[in-house]
C-alpha positions as CSV (number, residue, x, y, z in Angstrom):
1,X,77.0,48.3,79.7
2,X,77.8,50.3,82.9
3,X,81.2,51.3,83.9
4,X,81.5,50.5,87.8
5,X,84.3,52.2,89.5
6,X,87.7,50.7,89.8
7,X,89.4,50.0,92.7
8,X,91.3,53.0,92.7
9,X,88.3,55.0,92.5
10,X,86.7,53.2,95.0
11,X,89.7,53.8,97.4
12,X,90.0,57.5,96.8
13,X,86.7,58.0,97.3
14,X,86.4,56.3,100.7
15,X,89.9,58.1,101.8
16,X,87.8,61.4,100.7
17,X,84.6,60.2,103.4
18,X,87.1,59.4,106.0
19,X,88.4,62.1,106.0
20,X,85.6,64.0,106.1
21,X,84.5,61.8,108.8
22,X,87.5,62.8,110.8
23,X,87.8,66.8,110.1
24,X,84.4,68.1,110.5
25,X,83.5,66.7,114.3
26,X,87.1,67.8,115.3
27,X,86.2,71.4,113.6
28,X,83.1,71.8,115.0
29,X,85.1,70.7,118.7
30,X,87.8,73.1,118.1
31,X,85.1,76.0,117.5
32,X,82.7,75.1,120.4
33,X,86.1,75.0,122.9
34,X,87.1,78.2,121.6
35,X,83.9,79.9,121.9
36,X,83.4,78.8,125.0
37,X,87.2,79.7,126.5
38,X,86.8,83.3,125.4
39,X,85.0,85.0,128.5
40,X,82.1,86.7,127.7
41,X,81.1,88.6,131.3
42,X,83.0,89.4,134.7
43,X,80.2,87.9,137.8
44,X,80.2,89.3,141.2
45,X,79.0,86.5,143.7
46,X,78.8,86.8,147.5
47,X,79.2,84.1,149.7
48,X,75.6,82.6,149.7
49,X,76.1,82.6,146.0
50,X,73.9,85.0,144.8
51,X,75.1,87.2,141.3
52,X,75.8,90.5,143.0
53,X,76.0,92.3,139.3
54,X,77.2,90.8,135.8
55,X,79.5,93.0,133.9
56,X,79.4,92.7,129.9
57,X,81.1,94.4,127.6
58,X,78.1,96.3,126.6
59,X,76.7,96.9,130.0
60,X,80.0,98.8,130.9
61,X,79.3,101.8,128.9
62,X,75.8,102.1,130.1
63,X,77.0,101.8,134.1
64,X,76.7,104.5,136.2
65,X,79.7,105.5,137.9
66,X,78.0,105.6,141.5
67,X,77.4,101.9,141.1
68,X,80.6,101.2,140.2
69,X,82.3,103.1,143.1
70,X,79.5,101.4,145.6
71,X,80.8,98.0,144.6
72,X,84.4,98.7,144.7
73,X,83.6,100.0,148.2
74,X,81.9,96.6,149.5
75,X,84.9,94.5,147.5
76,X,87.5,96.6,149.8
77,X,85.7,96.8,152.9
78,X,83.6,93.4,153.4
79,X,85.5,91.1,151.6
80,X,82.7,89.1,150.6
81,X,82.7,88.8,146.6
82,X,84.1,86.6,144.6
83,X,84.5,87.2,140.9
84,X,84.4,84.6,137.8
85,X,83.6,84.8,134.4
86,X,80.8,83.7,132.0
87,X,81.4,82.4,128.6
88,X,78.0,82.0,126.9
């Protein structure tokens, strides 16, 4: 004859799935919240919202010095940049 599973069984094994249920949506939340939150690049944006220049992480050790000084210049002397930051 076949053994079913008891009650007990039955119970822990549905307390296991619920579980499960619960922790692996609010995991995979927690990661894609986090991942997003960390910024990724510094934007430049002038007032008709066009992307002046995108700064990464990599990019910054590949700049050229001259571009950098040209667009400290037009931050100090136009005042028309804004600056955000990208996460993906």
């Amino acid at each position: 004859m076949v053994d079913l599973m008891t009650e007990v069984e039955v119970m822990r094994a549905l307390g296991i799935f619920s579980v499960i249920a619960v922790v692996f949506p609010t995991a995979k939340l927690l990661y894609r919240v986090w991942k997003n939150s960390v910024p990724r690049s510094i934007v430049f944006v002038d007032n008709n919202g066009h992307v002046v220049k995108e700064i990464t992480a990599d990019s910054v050790q590949r700049m050229d010095t001259e571009e950098l000084v040209s667009l400290h210049n037009r931050i100090r002397q136009k005042h028309d940049l804004s600056i955000g930051t990208r996460a993906a």
